[in-house]
C-alpha positions in Angstrom: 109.3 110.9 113.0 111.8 110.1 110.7 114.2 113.1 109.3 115.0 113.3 105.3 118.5 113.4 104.1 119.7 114.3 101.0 120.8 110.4 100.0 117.2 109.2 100.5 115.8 112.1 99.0 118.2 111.3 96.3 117.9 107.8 96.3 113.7 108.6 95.9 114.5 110.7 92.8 116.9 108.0 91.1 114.3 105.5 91.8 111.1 106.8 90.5 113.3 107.9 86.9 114.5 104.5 87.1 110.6 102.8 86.8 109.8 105.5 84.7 112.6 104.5 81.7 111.7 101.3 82.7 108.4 101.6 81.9 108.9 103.9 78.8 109.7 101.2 75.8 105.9 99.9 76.7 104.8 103.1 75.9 106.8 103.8 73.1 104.5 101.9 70.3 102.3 103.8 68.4 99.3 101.7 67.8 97.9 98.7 69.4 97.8 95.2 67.6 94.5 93.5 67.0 93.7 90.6 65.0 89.8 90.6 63.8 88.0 86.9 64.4 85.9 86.5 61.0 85.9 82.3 61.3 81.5 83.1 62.0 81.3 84.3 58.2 81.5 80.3 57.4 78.4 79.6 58.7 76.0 82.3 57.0 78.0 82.5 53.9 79.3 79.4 51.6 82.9 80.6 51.7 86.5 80.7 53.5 86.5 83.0 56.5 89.0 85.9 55.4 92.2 86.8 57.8 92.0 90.4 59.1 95.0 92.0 60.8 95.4 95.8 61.9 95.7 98.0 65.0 94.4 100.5 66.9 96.3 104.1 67.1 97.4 105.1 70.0 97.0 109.1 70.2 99.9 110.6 72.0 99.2 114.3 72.7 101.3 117.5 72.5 101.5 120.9 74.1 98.6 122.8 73.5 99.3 126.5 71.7 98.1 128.3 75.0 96.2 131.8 75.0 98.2 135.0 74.0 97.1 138.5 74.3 96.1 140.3 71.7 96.0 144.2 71.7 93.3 145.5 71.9 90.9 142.4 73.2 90.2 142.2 76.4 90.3 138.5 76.5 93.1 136.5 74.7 93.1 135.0 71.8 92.7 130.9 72.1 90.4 130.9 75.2 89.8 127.7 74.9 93.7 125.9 73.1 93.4 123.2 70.3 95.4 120.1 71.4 97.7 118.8 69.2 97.9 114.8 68.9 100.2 112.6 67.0 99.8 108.7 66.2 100.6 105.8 63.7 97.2 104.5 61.2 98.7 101.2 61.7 99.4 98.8 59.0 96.5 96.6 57.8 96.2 93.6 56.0 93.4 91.5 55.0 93.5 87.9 53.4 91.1 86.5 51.4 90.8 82.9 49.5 89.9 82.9 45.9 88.2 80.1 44.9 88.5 79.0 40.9 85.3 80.0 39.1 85.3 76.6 37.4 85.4 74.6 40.7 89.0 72.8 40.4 90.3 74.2 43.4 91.7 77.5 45.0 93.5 80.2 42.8 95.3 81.5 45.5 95.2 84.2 48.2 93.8 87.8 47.4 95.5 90.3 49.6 95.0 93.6 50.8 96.8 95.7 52.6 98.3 98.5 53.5 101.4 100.2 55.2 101.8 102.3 58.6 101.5 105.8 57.8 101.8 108.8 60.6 99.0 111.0 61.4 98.4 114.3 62.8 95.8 115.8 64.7 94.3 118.5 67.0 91.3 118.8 68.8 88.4 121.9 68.5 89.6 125.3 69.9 87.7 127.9 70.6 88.3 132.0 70.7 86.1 134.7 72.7 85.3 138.0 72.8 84.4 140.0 75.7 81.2 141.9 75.4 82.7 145.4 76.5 85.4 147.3 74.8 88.5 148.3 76.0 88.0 151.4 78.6 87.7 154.4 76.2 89.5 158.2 77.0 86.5 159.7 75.8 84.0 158.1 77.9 86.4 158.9 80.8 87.2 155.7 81.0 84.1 153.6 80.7 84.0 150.4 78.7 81.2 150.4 76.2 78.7 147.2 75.5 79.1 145.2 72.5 77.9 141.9 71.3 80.3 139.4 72.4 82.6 137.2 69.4 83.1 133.4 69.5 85.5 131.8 66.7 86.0 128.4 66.6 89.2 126.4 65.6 88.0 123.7 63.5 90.1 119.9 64.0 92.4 118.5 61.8 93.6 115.7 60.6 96.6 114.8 58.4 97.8 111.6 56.9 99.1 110.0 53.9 97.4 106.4 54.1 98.0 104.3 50.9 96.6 100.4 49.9 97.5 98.1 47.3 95.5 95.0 46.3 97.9 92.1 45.1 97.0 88.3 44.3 99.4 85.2 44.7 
């Protein structure tokens, strides 16, 4: 059996922060890059197959706002936390050929796209109620029945996504 010293121990520590930095920068991007293969819109429709480039967000989540007591309740507030989760709408951009109305050619490239923007979100939450009161002085004590109470924390989502059309 071998013994542990405080260098290994040590040396353990250093590496498994070392492959975790090392590892971090992959991590680090927000959304995933994917590039949409449209070339099968030639063959059903008599035109140039478009160019579509976006991503994929990456949610990254954050500390939940865990239950807290609540005087008077017997069970806290938050039973169930929201999750909080952050990501990038990545940006987006979508090519398409114009062709000239009076058949001499192309008139250029019709593009649309639109910039990264950062989102925000958090998952469902829930809240309950216990269906007895607090113990009561003048029922020596006894907790009384009551309907139990359910709230729910509805998700939400916040960004500022924004397009422009733009033709060259």
């Amino acid at each position: 059996m071998k013994k542990w010293t405080t260098r290994g121990s040590l040396a353990a520590v250093v590496a498994c922060a070392a492959s975790a930095v090392g590892a971090a920068p992959a991590l680090a991007s927000a959304s995933v890059p994917v590039t949409v293969p449209l070339e099968s819109v030639e063959a059903a429709l008599p035109l140039d197959a478009p160019a579509l480039s976006t991503g994929v967000p990456v949610p990254v989540p954050g500390a939940p706002d865990g239950p807290r007591h609540v005087t008077g309740n017997l069970l806290p507030q938050n039973t169930v936390p929201a999750v909080p989760l952050t990501g990038e709408l990545p940006a987006t951009l979508l090519e398409i050929p114009v062709e000239n109305p009076l058949g001499e050619g192309e008139l250029g490239v019709a593009q649309v796209a639109s910039e990264a923007s950062d989102l925000s979100l958090s998952s469902p939450g829930a809240s309950l109620g216990a269906p007895l009161t607090q113990p009561r002085p003048e029922e020596f004590g006894q907790p009384e029945a009551t309907l139990p109470q359910a709230a729910l924390v509805a998700p939400v989502l916040q960004g500022a996504p924004a397009a422009g059309l733009l033709l060259h």
